[in-house]
PDB file with SEQRES, HELIX, SHEET and CRYST1 records, atoms N, CA, C and O in Angstrom:
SEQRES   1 A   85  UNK UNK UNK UNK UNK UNK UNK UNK UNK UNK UNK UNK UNK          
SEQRES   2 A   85  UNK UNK UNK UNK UNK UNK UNK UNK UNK UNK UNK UNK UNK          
SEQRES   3 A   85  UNK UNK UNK UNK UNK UNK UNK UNK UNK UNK UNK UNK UNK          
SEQRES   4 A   85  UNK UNK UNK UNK UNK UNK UNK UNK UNK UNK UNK UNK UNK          
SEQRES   5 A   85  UNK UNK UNK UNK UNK UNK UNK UNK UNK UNK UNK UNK UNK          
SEQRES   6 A   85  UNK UNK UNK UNK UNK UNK UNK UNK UNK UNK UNK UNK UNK          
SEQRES   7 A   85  UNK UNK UNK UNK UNK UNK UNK                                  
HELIX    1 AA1 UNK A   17  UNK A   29  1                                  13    
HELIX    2 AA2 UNK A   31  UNK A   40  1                                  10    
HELIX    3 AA3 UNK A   50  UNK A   73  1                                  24    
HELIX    4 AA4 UNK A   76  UNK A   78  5                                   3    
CRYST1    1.000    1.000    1.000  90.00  90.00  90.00 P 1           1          
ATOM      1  N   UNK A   1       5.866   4.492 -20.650  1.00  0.00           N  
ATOM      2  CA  UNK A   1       6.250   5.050 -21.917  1.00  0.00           C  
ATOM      3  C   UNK A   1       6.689   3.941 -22.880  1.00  0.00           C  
ATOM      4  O   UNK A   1       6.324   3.811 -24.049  1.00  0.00           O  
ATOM      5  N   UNK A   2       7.533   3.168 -22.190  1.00  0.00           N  
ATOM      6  CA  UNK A   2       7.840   1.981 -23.082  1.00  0.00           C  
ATOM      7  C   UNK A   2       7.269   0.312 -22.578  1.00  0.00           C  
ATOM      8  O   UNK A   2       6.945  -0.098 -21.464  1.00  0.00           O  
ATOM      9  N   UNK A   3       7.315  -0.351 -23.848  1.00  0.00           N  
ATOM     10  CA  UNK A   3       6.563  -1.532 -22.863  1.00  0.00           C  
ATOM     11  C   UNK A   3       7.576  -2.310 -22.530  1.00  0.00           C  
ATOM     12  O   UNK A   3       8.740  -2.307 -22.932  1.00  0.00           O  
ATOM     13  N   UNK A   4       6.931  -3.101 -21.617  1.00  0.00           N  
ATOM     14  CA  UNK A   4       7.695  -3.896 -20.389  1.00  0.00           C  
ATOM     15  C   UNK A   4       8.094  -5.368 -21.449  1.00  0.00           C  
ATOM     16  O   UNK A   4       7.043  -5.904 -21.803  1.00  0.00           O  
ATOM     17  N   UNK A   5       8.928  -5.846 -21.813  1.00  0.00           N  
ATOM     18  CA  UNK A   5       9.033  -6.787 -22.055  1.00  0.00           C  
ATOM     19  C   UNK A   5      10.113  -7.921 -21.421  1.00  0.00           C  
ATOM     20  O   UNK A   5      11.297  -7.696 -21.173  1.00  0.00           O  
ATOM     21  N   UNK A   6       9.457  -9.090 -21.240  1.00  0.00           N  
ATOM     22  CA  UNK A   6      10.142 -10.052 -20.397  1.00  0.00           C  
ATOM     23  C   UNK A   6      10.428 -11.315 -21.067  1.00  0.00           C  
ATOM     24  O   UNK A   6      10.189 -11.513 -22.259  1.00  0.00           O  
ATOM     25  N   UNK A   7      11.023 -12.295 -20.149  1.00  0.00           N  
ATOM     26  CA  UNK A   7      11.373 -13.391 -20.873  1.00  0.00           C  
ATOM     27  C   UNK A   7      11.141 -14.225 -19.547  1.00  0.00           C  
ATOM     28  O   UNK A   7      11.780 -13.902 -18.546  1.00  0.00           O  
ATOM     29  N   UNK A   8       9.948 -15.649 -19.481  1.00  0.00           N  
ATOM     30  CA  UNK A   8      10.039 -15.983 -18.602  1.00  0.00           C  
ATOM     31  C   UNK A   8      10.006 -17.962 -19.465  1.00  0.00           C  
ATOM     32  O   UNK A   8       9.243 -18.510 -20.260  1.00  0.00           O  
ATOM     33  N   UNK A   9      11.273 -18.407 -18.720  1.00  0.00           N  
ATOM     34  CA  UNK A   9      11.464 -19.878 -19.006  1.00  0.00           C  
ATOM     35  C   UNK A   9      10.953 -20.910 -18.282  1.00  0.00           C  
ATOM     36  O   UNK A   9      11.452 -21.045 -17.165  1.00  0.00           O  
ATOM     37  N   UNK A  10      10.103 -21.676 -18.598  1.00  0.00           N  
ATOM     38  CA  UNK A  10       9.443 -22.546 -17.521  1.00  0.00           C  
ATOM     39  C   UNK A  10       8.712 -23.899 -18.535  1.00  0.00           C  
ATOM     40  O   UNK A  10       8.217 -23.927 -19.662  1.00  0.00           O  
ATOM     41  N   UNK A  11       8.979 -25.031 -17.360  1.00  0.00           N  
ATOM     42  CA  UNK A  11       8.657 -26.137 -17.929  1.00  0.00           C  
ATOM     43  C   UNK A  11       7.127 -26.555 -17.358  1.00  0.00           C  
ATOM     44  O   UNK A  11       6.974 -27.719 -16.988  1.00  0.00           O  
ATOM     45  N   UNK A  12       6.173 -25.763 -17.294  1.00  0.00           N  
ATOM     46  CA  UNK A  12       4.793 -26.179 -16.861  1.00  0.00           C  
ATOM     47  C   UNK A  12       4.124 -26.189 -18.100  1.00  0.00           C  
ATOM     48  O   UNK A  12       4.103 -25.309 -18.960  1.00  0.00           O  
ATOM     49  N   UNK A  13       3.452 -27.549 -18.080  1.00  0.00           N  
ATOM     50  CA  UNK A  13       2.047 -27.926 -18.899  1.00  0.00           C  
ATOM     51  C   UNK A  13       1.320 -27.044 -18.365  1.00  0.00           C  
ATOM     52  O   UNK A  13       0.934 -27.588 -17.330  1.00  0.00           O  
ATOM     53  N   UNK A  14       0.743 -25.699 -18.420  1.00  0.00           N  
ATOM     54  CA  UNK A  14      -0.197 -25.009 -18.390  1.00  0.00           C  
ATOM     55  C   UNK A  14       0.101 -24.107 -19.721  1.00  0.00           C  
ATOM     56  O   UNK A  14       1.111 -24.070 -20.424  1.00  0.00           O  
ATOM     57  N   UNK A  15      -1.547 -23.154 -19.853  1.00  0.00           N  
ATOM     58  CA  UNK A  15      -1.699 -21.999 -20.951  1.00  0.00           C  
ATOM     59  C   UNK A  15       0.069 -20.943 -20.814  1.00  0.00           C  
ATOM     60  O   UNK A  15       0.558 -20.817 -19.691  1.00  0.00           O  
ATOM     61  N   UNK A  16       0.458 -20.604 -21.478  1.00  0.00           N  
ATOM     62  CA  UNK A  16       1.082 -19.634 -21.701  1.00  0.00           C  
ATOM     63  C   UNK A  16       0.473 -18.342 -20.514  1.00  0.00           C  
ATOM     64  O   UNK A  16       1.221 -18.224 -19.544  1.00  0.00           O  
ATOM     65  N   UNK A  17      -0.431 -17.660 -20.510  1.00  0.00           N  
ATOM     66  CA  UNK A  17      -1.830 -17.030 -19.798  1.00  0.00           C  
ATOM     67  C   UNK A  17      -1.434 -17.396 -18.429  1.00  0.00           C  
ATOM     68  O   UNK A  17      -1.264 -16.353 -17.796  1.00  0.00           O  
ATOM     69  N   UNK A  18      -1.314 -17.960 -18.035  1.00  0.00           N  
ATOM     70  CA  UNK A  18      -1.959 -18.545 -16.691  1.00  0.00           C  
ATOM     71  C   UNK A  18      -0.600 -18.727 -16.091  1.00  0.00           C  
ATOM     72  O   UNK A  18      -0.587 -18.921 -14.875  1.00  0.00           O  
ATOM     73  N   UNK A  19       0.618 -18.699 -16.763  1.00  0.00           N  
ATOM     74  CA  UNK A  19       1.970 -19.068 -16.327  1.00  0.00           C  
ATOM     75  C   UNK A  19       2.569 -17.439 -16.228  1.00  0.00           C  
ATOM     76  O   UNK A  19       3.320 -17.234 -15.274  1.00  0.00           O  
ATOM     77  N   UNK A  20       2.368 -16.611 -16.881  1.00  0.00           N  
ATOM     78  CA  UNK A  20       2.861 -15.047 -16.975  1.00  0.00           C  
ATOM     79  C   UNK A  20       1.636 -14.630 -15.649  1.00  0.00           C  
ATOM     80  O   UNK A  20       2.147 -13.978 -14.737  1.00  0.00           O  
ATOM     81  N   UNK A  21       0.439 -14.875 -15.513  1.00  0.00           N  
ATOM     82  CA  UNK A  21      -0.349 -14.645 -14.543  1.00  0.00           C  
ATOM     83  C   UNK A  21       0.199 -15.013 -13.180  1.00  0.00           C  
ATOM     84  O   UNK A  21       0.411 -14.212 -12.269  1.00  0.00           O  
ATOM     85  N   UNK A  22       0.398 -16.294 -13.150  1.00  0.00           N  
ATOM     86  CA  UNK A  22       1.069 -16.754 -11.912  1.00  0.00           C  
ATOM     87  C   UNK A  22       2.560 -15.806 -11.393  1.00  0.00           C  
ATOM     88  O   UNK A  22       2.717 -15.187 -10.341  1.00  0.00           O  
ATOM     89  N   UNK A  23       3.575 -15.981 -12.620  1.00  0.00           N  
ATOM     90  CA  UNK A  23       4.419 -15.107 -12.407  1.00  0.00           C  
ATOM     91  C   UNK A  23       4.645 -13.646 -11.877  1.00  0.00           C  
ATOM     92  O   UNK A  23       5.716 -13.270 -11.401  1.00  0.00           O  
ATOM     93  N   UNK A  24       3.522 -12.856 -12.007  1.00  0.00           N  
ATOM     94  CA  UNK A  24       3.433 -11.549 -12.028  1.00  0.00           C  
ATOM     95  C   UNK A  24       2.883 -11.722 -10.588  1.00  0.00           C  
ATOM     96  O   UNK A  24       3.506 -11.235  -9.645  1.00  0.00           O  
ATOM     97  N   UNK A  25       1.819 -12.351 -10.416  1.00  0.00           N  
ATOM     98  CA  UNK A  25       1.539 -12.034  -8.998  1.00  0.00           C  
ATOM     99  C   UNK A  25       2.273 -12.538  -7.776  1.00  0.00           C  
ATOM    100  O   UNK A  25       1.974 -12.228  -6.622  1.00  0.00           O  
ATOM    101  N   UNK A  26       3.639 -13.647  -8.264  1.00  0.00           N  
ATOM    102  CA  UNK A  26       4.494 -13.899  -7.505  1.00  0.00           C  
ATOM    103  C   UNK A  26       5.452 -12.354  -7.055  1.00  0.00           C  
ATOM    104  O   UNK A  26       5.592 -11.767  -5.982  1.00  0.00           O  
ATOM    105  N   UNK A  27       5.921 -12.122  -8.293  1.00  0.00           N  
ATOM    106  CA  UNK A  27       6.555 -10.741  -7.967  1.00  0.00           C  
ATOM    107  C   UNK A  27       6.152  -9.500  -7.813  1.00  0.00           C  
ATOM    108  O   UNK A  27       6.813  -8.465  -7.896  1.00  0.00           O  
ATOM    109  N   UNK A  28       4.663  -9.701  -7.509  1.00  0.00           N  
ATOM    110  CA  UNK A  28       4.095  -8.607  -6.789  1.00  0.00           C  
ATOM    111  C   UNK A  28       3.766  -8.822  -5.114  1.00  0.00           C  
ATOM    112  O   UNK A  28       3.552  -7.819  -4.433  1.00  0.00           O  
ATOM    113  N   UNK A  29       3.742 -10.097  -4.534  1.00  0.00           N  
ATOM    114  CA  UNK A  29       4.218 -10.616  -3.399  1.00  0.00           C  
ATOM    115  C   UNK A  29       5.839 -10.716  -2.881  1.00  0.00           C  
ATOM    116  O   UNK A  29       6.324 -10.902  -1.765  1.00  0.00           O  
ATOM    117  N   UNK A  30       6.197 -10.590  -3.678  1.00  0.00           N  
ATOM    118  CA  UNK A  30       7.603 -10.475  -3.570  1.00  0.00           C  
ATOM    119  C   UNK A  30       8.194  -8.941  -2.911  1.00  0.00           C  
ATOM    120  O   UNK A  30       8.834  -8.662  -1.898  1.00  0.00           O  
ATOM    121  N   UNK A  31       7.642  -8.158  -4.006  1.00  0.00           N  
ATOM    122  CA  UNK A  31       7.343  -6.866  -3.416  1.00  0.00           C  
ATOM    123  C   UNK A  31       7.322  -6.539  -1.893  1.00  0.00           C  
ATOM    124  O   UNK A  31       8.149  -6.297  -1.014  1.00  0.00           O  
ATOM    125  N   UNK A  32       5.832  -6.660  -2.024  1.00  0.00           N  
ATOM    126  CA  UNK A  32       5.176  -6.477  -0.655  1.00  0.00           C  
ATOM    127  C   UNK A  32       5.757  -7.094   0.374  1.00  0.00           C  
ATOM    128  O   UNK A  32       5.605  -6.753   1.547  1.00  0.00           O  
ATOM    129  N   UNK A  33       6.537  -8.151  -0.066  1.00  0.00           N  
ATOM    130  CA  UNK A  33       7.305  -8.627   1.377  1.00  0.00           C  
ATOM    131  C   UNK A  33       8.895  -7.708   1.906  1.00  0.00           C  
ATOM    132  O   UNK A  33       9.335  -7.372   3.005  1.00  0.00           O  
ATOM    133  N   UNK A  34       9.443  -7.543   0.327  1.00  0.00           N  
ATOM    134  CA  UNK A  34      10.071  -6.417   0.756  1.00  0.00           C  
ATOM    135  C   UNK A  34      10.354  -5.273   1.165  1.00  0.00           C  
ATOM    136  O   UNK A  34      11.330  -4.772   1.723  1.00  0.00           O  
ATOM    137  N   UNK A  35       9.187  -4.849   0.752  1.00  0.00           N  
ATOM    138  CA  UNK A  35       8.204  -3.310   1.233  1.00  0.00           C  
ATOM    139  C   UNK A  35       8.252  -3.532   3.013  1.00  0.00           C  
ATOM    140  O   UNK A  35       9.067  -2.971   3.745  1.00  0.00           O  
ATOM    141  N   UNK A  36       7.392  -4.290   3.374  1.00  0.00           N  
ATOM    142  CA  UNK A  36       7.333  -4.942   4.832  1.00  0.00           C  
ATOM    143  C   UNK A  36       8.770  -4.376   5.529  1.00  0.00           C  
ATOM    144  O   UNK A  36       9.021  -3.367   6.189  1.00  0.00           O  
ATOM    145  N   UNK A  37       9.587  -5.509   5.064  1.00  0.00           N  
ATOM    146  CA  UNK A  37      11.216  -5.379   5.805  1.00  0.00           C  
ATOM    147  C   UNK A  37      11.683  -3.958   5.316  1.00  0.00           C  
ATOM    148  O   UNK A  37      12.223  -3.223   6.143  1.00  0.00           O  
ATOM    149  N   UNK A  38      11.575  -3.693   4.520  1.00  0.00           N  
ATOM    150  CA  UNK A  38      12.152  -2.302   4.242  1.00  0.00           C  
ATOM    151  C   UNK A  38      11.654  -0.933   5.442  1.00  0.00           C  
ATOM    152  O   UNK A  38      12.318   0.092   5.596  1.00  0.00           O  
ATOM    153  N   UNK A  39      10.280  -1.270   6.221  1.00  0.00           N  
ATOM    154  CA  UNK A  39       9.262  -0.507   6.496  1.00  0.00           C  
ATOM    155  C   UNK A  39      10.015  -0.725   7.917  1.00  0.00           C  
ATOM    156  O   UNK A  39      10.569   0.221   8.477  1.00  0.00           O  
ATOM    157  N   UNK A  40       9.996  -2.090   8.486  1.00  0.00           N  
ATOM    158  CA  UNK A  40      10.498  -2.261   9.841  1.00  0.00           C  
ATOM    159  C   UNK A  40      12.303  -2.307   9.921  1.00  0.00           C  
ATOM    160  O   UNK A  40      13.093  -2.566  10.829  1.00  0.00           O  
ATOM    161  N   UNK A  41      12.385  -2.099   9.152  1.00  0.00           N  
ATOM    162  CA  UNK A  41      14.095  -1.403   9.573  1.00  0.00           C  
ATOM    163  C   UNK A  41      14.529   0.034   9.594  1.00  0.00           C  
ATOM    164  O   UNK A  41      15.460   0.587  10.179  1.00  0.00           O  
ATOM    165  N   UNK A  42      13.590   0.484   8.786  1.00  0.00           N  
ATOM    166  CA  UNK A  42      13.442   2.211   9.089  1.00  0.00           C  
ATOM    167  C   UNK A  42      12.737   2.490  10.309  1.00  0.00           C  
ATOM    168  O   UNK A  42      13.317   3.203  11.127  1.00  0.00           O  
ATOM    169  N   UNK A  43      11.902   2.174  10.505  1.00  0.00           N  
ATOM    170  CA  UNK A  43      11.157   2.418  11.534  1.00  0.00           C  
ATOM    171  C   UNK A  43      11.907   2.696  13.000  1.00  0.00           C  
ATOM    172  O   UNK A  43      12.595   1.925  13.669  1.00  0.00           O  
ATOM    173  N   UNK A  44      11.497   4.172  13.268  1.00  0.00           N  
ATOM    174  CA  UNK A  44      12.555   4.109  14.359  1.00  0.00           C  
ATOM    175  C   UNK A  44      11.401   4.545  16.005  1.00  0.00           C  
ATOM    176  O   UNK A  44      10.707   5.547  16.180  1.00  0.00           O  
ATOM    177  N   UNK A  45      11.575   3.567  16.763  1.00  0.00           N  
ATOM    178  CA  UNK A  45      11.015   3.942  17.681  1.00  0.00           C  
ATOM    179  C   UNK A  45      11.647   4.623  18.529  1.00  0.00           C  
ATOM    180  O   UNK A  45      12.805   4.219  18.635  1.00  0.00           O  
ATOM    181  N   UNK A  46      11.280   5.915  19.516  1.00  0.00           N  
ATOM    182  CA  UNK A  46      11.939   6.727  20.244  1.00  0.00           C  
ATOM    183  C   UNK A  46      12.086   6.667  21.808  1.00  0.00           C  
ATOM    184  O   UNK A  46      12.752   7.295  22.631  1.00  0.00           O  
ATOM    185  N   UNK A  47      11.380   5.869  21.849  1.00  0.00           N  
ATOM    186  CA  UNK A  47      11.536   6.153  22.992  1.00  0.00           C  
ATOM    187  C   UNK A  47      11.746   3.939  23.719  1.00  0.00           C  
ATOM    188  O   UNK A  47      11.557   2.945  23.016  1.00  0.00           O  
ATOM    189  N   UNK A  48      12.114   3.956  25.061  1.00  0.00           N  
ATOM    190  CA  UNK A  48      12.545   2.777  25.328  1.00  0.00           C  
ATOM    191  C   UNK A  48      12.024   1.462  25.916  1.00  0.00           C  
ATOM    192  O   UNK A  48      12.487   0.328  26.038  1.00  0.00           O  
ATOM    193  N   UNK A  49      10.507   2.265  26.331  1.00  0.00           N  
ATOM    194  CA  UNK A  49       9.557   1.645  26.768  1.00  0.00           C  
ATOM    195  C   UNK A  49       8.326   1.562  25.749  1.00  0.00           C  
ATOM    196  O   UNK A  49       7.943   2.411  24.944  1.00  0.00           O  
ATOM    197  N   UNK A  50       7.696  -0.028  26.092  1.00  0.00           N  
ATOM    198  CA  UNK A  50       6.676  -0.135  24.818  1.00  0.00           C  
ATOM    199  C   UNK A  50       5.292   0.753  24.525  1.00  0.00           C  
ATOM    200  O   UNK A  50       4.627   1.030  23.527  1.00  0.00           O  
ATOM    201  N   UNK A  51       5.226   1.076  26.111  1.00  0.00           N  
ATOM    202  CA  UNK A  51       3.682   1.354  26.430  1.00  0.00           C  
ATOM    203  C   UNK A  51       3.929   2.990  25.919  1.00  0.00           C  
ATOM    204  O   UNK A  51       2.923   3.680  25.752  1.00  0.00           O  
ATOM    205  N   UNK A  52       5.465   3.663  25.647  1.00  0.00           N  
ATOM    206  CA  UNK A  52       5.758   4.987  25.323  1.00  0.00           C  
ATOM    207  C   UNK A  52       5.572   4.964  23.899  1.00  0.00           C  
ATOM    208  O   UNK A  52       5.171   6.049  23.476  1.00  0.00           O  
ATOM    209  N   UNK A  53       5.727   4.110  23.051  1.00  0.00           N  
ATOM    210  CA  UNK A  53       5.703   3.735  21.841  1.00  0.00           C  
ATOM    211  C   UNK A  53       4.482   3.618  21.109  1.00  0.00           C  
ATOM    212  O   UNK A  53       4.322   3.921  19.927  1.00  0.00           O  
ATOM    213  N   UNK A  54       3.599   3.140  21.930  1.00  0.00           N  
ATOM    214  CA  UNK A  54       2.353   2.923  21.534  1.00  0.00           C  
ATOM    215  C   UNK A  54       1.620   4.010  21.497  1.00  0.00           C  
ATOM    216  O   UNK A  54       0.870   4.252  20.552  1.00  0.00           O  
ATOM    217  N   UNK A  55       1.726   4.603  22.283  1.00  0.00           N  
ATOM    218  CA  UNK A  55       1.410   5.903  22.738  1.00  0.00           C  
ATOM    219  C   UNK A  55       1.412   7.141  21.713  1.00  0.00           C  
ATOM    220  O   UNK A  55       0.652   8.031  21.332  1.00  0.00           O  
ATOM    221  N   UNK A  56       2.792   6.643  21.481  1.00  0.00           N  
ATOM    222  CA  UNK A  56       3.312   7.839  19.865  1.00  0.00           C  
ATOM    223  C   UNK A  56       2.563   7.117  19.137  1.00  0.00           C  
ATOM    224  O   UNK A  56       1.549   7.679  18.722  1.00  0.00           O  
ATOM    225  N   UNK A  57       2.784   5.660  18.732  1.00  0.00           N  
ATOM    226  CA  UNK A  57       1.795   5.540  17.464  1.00  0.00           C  
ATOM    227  C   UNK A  57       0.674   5.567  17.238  1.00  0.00           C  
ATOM    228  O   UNK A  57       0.152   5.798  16.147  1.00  0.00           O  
ATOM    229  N   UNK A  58       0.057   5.288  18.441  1.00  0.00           N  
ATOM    230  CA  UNK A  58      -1.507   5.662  18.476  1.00  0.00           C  
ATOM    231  C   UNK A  58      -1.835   7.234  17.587  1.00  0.00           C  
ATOM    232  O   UNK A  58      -2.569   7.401  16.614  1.00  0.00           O  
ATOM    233  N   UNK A  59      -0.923   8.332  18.399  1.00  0.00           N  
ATOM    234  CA  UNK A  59      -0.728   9.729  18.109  1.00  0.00           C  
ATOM    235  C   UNK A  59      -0.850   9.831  16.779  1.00  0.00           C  
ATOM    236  O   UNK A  59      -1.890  10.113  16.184  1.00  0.00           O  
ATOM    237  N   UNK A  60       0.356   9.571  16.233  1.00  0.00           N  
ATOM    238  CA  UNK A  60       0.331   9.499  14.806  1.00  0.00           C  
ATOM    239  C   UNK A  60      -1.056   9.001  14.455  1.00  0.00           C  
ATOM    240  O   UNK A  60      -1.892   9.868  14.203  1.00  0.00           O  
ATOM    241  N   UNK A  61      -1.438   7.679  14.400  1.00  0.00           N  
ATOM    242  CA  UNK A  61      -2.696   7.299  13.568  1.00  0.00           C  
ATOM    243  C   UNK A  61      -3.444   8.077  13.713  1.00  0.00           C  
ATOM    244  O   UNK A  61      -4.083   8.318  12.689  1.00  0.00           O  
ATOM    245  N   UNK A  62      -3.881   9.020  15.126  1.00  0.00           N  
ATOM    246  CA  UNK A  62      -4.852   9.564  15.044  1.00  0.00           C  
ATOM    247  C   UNK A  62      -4.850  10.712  14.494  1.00  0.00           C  
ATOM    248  O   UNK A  62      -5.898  11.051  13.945  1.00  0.00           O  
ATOM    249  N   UNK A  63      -3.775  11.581  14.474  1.00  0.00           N  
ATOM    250  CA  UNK A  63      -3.068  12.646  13.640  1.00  0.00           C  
ATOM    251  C   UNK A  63      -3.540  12.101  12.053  1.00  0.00           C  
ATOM    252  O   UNK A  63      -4.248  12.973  11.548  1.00  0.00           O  
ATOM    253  N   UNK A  64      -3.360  10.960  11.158  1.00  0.00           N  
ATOM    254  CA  UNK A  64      -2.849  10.841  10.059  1.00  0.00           C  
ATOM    255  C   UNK A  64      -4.503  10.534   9.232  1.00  0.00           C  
ATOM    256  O   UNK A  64      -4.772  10.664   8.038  1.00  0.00           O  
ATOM    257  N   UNK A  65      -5.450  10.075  10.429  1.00  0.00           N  
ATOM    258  CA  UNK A  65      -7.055  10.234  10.217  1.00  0.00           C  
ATOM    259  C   UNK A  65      -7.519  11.276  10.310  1.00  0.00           C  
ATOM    260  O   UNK A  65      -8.414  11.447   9.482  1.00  0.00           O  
ATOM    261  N   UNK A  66      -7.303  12.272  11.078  1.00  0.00           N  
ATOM    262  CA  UNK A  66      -7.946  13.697  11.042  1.00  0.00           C  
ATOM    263  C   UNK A  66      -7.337  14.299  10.293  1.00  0.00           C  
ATOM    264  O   UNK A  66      -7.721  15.448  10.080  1.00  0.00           O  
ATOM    265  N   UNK A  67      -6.019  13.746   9.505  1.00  0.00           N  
ATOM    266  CA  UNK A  67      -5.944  14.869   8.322  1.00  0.00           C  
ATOM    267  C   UNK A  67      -6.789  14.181   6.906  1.00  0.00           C  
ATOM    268  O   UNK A  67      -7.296  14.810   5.978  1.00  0.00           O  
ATOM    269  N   UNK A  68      -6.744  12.873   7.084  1.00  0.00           N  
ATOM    270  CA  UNK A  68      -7.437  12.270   6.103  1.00  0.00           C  
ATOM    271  C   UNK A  68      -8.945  12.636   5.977  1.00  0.00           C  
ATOM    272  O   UNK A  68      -9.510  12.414   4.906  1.00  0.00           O  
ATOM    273  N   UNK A  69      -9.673  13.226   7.099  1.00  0.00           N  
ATOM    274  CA  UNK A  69     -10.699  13.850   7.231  1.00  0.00           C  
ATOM    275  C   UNK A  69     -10.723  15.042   6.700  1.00  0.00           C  
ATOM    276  O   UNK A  69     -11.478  15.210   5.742  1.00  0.00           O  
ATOM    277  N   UNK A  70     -10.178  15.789   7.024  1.00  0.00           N  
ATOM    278  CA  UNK A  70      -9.977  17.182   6.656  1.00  0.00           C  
ATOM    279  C   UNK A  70     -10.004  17.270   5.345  1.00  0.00           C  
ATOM    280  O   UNK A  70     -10.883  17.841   4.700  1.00  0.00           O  
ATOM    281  N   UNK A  71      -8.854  16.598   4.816  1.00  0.00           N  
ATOM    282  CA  UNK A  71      -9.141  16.244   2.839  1.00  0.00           C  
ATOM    283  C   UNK A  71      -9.937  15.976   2.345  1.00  0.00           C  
ATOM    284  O   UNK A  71     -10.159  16.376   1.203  1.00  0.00           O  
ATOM    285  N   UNK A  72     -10.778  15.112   3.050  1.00  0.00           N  
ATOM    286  CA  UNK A  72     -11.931  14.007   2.268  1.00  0.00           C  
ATOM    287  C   UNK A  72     -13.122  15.588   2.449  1.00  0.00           C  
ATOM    288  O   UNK A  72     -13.901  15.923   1.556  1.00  0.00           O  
ATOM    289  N   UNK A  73     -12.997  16.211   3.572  1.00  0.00           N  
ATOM    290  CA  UNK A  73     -14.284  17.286   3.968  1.00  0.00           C  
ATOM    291  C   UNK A  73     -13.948  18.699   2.757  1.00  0.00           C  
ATOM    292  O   UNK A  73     -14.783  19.441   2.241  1.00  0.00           O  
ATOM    293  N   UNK A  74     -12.749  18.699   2.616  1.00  0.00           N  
ATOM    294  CA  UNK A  74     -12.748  19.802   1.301  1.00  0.00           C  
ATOM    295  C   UNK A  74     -12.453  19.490   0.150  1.00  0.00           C  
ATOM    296  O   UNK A  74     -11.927  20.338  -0.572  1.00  0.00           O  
ATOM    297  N   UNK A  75     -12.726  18.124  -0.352  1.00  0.00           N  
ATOM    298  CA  UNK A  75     -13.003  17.338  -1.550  1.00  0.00           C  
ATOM    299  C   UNK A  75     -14.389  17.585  -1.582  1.00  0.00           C  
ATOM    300  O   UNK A  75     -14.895  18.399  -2.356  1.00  0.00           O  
ATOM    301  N   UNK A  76     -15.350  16.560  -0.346  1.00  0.00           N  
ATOM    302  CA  UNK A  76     -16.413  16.449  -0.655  1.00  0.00           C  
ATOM    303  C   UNK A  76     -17.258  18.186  -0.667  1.00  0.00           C  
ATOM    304  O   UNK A  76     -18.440  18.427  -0.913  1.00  0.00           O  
ATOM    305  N   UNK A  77     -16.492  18.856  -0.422  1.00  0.00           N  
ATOM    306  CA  UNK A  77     -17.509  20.118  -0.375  1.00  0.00           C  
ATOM    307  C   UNK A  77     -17.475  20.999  -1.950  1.00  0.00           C  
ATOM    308  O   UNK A  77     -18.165  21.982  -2.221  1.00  0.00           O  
ATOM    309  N   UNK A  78     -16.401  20.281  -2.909  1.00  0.00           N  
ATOM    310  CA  UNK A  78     -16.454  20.977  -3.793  1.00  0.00           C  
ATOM    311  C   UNK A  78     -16.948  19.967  -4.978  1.00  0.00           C  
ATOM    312  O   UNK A  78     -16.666  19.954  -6.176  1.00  0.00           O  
ATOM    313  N   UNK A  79     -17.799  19.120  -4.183  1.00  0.00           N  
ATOM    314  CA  UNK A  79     -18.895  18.305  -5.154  1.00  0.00           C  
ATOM    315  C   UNK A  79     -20.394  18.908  -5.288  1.00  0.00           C  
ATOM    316  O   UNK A  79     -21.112  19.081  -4.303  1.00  0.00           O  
ATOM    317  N   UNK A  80     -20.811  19.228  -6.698  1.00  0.00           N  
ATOM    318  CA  UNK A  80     -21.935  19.905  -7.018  1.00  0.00           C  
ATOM    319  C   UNK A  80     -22.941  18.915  -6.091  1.00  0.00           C  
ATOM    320  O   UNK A  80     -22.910  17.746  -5.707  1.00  0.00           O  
ATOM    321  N   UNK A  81     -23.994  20.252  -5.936  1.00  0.00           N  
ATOM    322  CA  UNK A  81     -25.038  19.749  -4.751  1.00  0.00           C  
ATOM    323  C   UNK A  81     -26.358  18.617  -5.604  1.00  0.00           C  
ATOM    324  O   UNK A  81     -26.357  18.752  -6.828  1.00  0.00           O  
ATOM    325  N   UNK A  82     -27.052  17.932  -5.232  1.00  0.00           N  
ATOM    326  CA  UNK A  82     -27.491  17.003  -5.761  1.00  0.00           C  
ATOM    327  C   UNK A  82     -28.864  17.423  -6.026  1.00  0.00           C  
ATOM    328  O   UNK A  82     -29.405  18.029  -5.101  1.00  0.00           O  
ATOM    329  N   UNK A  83     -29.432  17.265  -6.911  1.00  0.00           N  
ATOM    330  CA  UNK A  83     -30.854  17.937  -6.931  1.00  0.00           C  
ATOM    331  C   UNK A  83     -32.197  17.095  -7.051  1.00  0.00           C  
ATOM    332  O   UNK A  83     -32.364  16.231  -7.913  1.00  0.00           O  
ATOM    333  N   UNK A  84     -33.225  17.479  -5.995  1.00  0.00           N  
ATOM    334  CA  UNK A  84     -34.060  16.319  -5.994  1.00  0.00           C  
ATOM    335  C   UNK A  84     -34.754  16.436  -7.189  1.00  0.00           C  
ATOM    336  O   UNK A  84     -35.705  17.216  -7.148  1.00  0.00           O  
ATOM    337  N   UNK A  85     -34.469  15.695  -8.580  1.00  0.00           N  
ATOM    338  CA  UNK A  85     -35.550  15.619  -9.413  1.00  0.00           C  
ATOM    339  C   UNK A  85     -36.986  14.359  -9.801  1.00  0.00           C  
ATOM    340  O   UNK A  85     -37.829  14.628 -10.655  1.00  0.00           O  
TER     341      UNK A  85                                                      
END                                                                             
C-alpha cells in the first residue's frame, strides 16, 4: 500500500543499482537463514528414537503429496477441454 523506503550508507565505488541490488538480496538470505532456525526450534519430534521419527516424517511427506495431488486433480479438471483444431 505504501512504498518501502530505505536509506542505505555505503562506501563502494559501484552503480548506485548494483549496491541496493546486492543489499536486498543480502536480506533476503538473511531471511531464509532465519526462517531455517526458526523452523528447527519449533520442530518437535515425538517420539525418542530416530528410525521412529523418520518414520513420522516420511508419513507426513507422503500425506502432504497426496493432498497436493488431490488439489492439483480438481484444479486440473476444471480446465476447459482442449480442442483438436
Amino acid at each position: 500500500m505504501f512504498p518501502r523506503i530505505g536509506l542505505i550508507i555505503a562506501n563502494l565505488e559501484t552503480p548506485s543499482r548494483k549496491v541496493v541490488r546486492f543489499y536486498n538480496k543480502r536480506g533476503a538470505a538473511e531471511q531464509w537463514i532465519e526462517e531455517g532456525k526458526q523452523a528447527v526450534k519449533t520442530t518437535r519430534l515425538s517420539c525418542q528414537q530416530f528410525r521412529s521419527n523418520e518414520v513420522r516424517l516420511w508419513l507426513n511427506a507422503i500425506a502432504a503429496i497426496i493432498f497436493a495431488l488431490d488439489d492439483y486433480g480438481r484444479w486440473a479438471s476444471r480446465l476447459p477441454e482442449a480442442s483438436n483444431a
